[in-house]
N, C-alpha and C positions, 0 to 999 in steps of 0.2 A: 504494500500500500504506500501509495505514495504523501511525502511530509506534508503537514497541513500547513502550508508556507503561503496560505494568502487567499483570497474569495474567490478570484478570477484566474490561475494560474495552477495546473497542475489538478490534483484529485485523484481520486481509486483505480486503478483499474480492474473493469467489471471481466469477466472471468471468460470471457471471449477478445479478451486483450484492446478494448477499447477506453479510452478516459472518459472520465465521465466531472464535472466540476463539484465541488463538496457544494458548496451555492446553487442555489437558480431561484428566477421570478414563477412564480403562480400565480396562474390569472384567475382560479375559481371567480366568478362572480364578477371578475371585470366585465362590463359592459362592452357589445362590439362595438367599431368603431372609434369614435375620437379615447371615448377612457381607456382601453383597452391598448389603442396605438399608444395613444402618450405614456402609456406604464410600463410598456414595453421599450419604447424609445429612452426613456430617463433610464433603465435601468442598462441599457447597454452604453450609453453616456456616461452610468455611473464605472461602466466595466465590468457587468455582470456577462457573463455570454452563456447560461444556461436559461431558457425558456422552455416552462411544462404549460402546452393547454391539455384539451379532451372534445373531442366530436362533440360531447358532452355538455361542454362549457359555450357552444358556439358562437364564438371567438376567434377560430382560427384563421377567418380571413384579415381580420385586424392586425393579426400579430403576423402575419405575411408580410401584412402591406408596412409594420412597423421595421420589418428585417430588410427590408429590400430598401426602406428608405434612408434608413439609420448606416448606410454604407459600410460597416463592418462585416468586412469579408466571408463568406459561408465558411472556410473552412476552421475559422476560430469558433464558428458555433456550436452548440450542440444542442437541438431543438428536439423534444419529447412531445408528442399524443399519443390519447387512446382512443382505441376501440370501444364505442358504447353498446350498451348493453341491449336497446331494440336491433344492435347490426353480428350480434355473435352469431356462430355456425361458421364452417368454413366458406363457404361461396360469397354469402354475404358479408363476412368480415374481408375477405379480398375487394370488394366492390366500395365498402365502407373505407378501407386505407386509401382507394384510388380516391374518391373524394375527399379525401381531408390532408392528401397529397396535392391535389387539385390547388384545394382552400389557401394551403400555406404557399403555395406557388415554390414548391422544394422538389429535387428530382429523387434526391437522397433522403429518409430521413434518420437521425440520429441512435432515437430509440423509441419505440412501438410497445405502448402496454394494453395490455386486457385490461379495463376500467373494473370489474366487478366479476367475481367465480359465480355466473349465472348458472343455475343448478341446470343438466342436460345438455349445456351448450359450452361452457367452458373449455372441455375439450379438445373439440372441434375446434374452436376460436386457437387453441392454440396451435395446433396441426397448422392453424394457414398461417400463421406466423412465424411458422419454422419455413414454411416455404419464402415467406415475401424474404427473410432473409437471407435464404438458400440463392433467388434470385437478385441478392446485391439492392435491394428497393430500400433496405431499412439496414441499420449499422448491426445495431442490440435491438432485441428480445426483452420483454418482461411482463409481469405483473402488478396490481394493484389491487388490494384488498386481499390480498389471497393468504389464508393461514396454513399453516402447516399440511394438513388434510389437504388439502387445492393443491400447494405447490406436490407434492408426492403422485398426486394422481397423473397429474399432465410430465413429470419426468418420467414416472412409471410407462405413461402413454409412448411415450416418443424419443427419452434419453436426453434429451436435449433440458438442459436446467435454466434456468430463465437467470436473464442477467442483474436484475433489479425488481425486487417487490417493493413498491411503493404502499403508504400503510400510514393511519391516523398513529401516532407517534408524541409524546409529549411526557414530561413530569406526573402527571396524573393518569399515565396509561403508556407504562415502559415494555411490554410488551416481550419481556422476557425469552417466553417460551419461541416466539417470531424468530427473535433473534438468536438465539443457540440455534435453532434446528438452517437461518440463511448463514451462519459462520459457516458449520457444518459443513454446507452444500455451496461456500462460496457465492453466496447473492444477497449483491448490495444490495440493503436498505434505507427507504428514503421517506422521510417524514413529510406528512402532507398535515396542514394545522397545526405545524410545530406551535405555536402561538396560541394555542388552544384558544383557536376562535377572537381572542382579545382578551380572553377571561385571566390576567395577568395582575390579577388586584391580591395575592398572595403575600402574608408579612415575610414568609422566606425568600421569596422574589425579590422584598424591597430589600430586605437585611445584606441578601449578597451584591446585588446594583450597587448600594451604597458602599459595601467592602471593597469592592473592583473597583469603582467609578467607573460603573455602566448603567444601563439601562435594566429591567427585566426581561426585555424580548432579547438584548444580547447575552445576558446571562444564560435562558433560556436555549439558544442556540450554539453556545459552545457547549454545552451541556451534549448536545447532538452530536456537534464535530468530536468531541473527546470518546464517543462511543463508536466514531468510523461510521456514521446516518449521514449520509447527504439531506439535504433540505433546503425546501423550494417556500419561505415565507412569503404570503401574499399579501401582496398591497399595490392601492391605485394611487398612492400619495408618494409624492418626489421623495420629502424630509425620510417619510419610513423606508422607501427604497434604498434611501443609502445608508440610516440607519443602521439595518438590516444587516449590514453587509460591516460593520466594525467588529466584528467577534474576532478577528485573525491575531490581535495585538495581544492579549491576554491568556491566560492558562489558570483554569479552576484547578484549585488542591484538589486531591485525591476524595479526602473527608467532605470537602464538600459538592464532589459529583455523587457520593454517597445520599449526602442530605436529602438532591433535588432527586434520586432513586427514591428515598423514602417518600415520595409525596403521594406514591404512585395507588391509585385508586378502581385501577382497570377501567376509570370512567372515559367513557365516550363521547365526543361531542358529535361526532357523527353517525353512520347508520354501521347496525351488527353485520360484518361479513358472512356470517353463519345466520342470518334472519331480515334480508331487505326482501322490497316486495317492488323494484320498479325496472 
């Protein structure tokens, strides 16, 4: 793995030998268009060159048109979508990549995740993602949402082990058992809501902000980097985009990556992998 020497420079390599940035923007919830462009543009302004959207989030034409404009050369980037969940099965997840290859106006893309282990389709969804890569369409392979049980079945399927499960990830939901069983199997994991949401009004959040002279959202996200989590904080705001992005200068004691482990309440701000319904 490689040193955690800075936001924009260097990162893991995922287990198919490609880099991947410890940083990226998240666009959940950005708006397309003008929000969406501008938050993607300030964030490569700021030096950031990972960007996660999702079919999902549809957005991807905004953050095309933020990449092409923002003059930063393609091969610096490393640009993430998924696969949603009304386009799994293999046919139609092939058909679903061409669109949202389309969207981002990219011939290559980076890294390609399953958004969600929809029960009878997962599968298949992954079958044609071994393909789109076999065909040089997409770098990396991965997941999202997917627990232990998911990830097992689809290597089982096919041998090929995904290069990144993305996963709600936070102080109040450290996710343990995720992580032994992707050390294991060598697949990076990557925090989606590292920020739990915003819900950052925690006195051990303040108590270490003020130890450091940080914030809580950077406390919070070396907290990540110190566990080898990539993580993609979302925001549509300039100040937090670069924010976001000062956790490189600092290093949490031992005892107190401990502390923010102990926070951990398996709570979830988002939907159970094991029980959605959409």
């Amino acid at each position: 793995m490689s040193q955690l020497n800075g936001p924009f420079t260097g990162g893991p390599t995922l287990n198919d030998g490609a880099t991947m940035p410890w940083l990226g923007l998240g666009v959940w919830q950005a708006k397309e268009g003008d929000e969406v462009i501008h938050a993607v543009k300030t964030a490569l302004e700021t030096g950031y060159r990972s960007i996660d959207t999702a079919a999902g989030y549809k957005n991807e034409e905004g953050v095309g048109q933020a990449i092409r404009e923002s003059g930063v050369p393609r091969e610096e980037l490393f640009i993430t979508t998924k696969l949603w969940n009304g386009d799994q099965g293999y046919e139609s997840a092939l058909k679903a990549f061409e669109v949202s290859r389309k969207k981002l106006g990219l011939e290559v893309l980076d890294l390609y995740l399953i958004h969600w282990p929809v029960a009878g389709k997962y599968r298949d969804s992954w079958k044609a993602l071994v393909h789109l890569q076999k065909e040089g369409l997409v770098k990396s392979i991965g997941v999202s949402n997917f627990q232990p049980h998911h990830l097992q079945d689809i290597i089982d399927d096919t041998g090929v082990v995904p290069a990144v499960d993305q996963v709600e990830f936070h102080p109040l939901l450290t996710q343990r058992e995720l992580l032994k069983y992707a050390k294991a199997h060598d697949i990076q994991v990557e925090a989606w809501s590292p920020l739990m949401q915003g819900n950052l009004d925690l006195p051990v959040l303040k108590e270490l902000a003020g130890k450091y002279g940080k914030t809580p959202a950077q406390i919070v996200l070396r907290w990540d980097l110190q566990q080898g989590v990539i993580t993609i904080p979302k925001s549509v705001h300039a100040e937090r985009i670069v924010e976001n992005a000062g956790f490189f200068d600092f290093t949490l004691s031992d005892e107190d990556v401990k502390v923010l482990e102990d926070l951990n309440q398996n709570h979830r701000f988002g939907p159970d992998p094991d029980n959605f319904n959409f």
